[in-house]
VOSEVO-374836 format. One record per residue (C-alpha): x, y, z; residue in one letter. Coordinates in steps of 0.001 Angstrom, whole numbers. Layout:
# VOSEVO-374836
<site <X, Y, Z>, 'a'>;
...
//
This chain:
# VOSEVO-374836
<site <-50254, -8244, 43880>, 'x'>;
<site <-52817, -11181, 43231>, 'x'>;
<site <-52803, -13255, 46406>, 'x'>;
<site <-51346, -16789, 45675>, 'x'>;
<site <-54242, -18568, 46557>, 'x'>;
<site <-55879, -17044, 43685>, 'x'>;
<site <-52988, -17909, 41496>, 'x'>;
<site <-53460, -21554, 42949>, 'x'>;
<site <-56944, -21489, 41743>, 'x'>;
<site <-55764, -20507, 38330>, 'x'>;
<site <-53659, -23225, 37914>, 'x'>;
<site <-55768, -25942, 38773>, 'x'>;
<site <-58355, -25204, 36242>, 'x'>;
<site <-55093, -24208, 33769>, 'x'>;
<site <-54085, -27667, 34388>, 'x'>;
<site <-57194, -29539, 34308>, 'x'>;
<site <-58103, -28066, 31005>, 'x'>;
<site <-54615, -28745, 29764>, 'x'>;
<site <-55175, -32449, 30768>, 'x'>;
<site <-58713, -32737, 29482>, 'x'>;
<site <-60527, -33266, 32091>, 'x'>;
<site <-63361, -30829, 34049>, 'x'>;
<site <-61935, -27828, 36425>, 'x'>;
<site <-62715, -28142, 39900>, 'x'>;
<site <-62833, -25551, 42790>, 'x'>;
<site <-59865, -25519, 45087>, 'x'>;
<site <-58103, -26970, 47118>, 'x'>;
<site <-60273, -30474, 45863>, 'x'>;
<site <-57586, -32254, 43661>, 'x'>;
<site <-59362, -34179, 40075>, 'x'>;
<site <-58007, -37114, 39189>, 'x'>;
<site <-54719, -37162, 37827>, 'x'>;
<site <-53033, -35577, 35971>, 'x'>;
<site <-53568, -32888, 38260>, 'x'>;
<site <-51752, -30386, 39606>, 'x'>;
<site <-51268, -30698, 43804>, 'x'>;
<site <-53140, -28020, 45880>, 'x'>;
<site <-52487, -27087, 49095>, 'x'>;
<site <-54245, -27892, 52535>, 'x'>;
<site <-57112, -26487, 53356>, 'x'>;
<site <-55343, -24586, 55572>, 'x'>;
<site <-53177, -23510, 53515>, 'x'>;
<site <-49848, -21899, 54270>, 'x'>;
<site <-50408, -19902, 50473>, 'x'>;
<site <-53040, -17158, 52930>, 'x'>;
<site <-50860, -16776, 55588>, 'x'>;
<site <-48123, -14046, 56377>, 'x'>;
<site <-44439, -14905, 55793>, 'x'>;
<site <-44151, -12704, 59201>, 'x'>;
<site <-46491, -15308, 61281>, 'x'>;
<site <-44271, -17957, 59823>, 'x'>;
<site <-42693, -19594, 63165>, 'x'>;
<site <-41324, -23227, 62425>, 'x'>;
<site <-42381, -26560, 60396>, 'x'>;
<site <-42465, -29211, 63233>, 'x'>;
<site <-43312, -28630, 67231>, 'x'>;
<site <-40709, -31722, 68048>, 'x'>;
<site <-37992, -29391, 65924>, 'x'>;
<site <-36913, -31863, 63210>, 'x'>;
<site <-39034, -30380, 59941>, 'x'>;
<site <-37086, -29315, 56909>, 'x'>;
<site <-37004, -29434, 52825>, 'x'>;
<site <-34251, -29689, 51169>, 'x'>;
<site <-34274, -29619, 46608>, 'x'>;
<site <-32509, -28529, 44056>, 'x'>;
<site <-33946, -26477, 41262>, 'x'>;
<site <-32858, -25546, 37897>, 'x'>;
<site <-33870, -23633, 35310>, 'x'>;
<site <-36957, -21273, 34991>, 'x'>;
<site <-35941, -21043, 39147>, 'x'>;
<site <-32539, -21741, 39790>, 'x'>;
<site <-32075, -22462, 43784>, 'x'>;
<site <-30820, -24810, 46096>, 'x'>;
<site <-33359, -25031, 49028>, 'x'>;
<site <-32039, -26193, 52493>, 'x'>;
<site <-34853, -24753, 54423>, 'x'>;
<site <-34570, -25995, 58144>, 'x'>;
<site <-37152, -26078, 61040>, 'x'>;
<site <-37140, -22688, 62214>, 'x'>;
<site <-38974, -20366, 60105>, 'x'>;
<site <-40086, -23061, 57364>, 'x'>;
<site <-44371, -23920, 57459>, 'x'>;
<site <-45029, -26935, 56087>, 'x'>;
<site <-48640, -28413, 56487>, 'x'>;
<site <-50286, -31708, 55376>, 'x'>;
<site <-53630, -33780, 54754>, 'x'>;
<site <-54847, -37164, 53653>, 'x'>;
<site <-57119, -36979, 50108>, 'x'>;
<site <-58792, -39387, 48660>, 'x'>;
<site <-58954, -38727, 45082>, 'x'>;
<site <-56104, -40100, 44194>, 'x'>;
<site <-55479, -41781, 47673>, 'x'>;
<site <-52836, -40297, 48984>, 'x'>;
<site <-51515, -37090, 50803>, 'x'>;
<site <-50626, -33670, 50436>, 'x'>;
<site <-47910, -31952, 51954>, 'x'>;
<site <-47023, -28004, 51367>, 'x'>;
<site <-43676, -25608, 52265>, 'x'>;
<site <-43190, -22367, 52053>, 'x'>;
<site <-40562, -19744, 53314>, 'x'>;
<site <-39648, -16554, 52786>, 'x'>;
<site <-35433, -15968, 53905>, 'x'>;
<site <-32864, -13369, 52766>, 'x'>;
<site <-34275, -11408, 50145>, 'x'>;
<site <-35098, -15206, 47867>, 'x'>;
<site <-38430, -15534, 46296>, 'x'>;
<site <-41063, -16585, 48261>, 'x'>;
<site <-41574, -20435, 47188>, 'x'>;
<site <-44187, -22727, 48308>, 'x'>;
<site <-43501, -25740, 46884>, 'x'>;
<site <-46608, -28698, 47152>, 'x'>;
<site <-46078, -32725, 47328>, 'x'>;
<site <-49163, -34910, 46673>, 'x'>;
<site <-48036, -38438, 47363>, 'x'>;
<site <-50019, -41309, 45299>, 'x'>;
<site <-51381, -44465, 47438>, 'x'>;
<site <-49490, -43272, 51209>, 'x'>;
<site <-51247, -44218, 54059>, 'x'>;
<site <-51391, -43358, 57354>, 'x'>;
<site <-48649, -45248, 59409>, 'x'>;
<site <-47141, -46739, 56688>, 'x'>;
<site <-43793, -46765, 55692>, 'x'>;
<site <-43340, -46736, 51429>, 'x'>;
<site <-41414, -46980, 48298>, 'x'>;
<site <-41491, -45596, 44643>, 'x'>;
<site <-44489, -43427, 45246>, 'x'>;
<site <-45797, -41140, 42533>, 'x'>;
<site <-45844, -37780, 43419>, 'x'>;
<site <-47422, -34223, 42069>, 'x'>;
<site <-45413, -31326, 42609>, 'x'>;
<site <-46626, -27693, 42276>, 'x'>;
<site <-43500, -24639, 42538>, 'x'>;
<site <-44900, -21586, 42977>, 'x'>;
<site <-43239, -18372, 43246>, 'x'>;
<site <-45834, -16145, 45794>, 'x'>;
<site <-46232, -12803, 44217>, 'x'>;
<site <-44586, -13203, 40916>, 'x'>;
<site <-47986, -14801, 38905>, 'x'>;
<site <-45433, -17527, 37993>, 'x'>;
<site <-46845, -21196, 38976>, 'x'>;
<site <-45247, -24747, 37160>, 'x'>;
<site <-46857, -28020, 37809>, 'x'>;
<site <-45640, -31900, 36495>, 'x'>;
<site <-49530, -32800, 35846>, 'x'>;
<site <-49529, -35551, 37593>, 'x'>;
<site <-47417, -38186, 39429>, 'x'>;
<site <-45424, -39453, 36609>, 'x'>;
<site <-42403, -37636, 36252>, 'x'>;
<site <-41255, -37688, 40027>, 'x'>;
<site <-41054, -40226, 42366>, 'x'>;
<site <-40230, -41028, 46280>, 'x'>;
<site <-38145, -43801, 46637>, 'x'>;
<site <-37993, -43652, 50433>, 'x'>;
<site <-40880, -42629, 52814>, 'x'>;
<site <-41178, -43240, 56498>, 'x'>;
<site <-43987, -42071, 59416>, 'x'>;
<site <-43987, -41070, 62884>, 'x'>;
<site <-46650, -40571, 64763>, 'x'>;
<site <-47201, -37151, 66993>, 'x'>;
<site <-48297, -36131, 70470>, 'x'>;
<site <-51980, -34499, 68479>, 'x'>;
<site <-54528, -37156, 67451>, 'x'>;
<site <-53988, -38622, 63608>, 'x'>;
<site <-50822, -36696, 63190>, 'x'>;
<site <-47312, -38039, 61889>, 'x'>;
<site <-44313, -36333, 60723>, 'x'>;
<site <-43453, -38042, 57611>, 'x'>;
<site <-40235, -38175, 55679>, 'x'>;
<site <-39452, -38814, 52339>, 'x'>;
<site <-36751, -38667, 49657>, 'x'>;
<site <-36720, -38536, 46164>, 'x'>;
<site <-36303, -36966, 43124>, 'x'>;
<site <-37807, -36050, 39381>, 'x'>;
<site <-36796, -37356, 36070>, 'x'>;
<site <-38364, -34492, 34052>, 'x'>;
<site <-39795, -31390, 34558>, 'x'>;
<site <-42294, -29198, 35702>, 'x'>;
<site <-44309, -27302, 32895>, 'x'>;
<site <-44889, -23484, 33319>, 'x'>;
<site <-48906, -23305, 34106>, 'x'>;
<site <-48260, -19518, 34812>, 'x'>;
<site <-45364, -17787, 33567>, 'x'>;
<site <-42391, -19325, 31096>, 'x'>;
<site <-40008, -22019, 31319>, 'x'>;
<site <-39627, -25172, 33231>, 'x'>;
<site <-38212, -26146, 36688>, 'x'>;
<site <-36926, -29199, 37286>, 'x'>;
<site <-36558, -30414, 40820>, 'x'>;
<site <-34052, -33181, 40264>, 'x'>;
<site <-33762, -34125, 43773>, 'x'>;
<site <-35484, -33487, 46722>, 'x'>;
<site <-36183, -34646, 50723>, 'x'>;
<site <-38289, -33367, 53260>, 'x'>;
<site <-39898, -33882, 56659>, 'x'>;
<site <-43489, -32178, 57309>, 'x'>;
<site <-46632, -32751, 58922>, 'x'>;
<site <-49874, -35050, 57869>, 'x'>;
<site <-52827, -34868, 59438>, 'x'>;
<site <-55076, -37557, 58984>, 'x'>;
<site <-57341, -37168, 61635>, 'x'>;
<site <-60121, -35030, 60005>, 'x'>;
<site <-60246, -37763, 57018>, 'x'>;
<site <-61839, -41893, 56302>, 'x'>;
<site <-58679, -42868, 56735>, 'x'>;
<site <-57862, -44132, 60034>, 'x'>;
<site <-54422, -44038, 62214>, 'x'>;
<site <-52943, -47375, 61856>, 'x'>;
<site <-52869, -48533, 65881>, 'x'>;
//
């Protein structure tokens, strides 16, 4: 099995080259089009088994619906759902990653980089990147870039830890996500979520 983080890796330069522009090392994100990466801690390393819940408050989910190359409706709830996220810079933005493992489905992680979010700040018809990936399967698709979906809705709160916030958006995507590894395309025609962002280790500062 090649570990998904490898995978990862593979599709970022896949993409990049597909875009024209140079590959980069993970998890650093090139300028779009570009295909999201996870944190740097991401949850791609970690055991499904260690897996424990999304949010310590209790109120993390994803929900989506996917067709085609992955056909599944996702209504993953707190319990048993990681989700992790960071502030980048190139694009300004964030990045937000979940992944779960539940009755026999495929192992998803599915990865949201948000164009031009800030931290505090509520916002509308955001760009996002999204990345599918099915863990284990060598089977990755990517939009390349933050074009073809889009958040309409997108609210913070901030958390007990220093530069944290659970955010929550909705949205959806108008076409779909390319096979970088594997065949087909997915499209994810609607989605919402509510994850973690952690902006504390980044230039950009809490709003007070």
């Amino acid at each position: 099995m090649i570990p998904t983080k490898v995978l990862l890796g593979a599709a970022l330069c896949g993409a990049a080259a597909a875009a024209g522009v140079p590959a980069v090392a993970p998890p650093a994100v090139a300028a779009a089009p570009a295909v999201a990466a996870p944190p740097a801690s991401s949850p791609v390393s970690a055991s499904p088994a260690k897996i424990s819940g999304c949010l310590a408050s209790g109120d993390g989910y994803l929900r989506a619906h996917l067709a085609g190359a992955i056909e599944a409706k996702i209504d993953w709830p707190n319990s048993g759902t990681r989700c992790e996220g960071e502030y980048r810079d190139k694009p300004i933005g964030v990045r937000l990653s979940f992944q779960r493992t539940a009755g026999g489905a495929p192992n998803l992680l599915l990865v949201f980089g948000l164009t031009g979010v800030r931290a505090g700040q509520p916002a509308h018809a955001v760009g996002a990147n999204l990345t599918v990936i099915v863990q284990g399967k060598s089977r990755i698709y990517g939009t390349l870039g933050d074009t073809r979906c889009t958040v309409d809705s997108l609210t913070q709160r901030p958390l007990p830890a220093a530069g944290a916030y659970r955010l929550e958006a909705r949205g959806f995507c108008t076409q779909p996500a390319h096979a970088i590894r594997g065949d087909g395309d997915v499209l994810v025609s609607t989605f919402e979520f509510a994850g973690l962002v952690n902006y504390q280790t980044s230039e950009e500062k809490p709003e007070p």
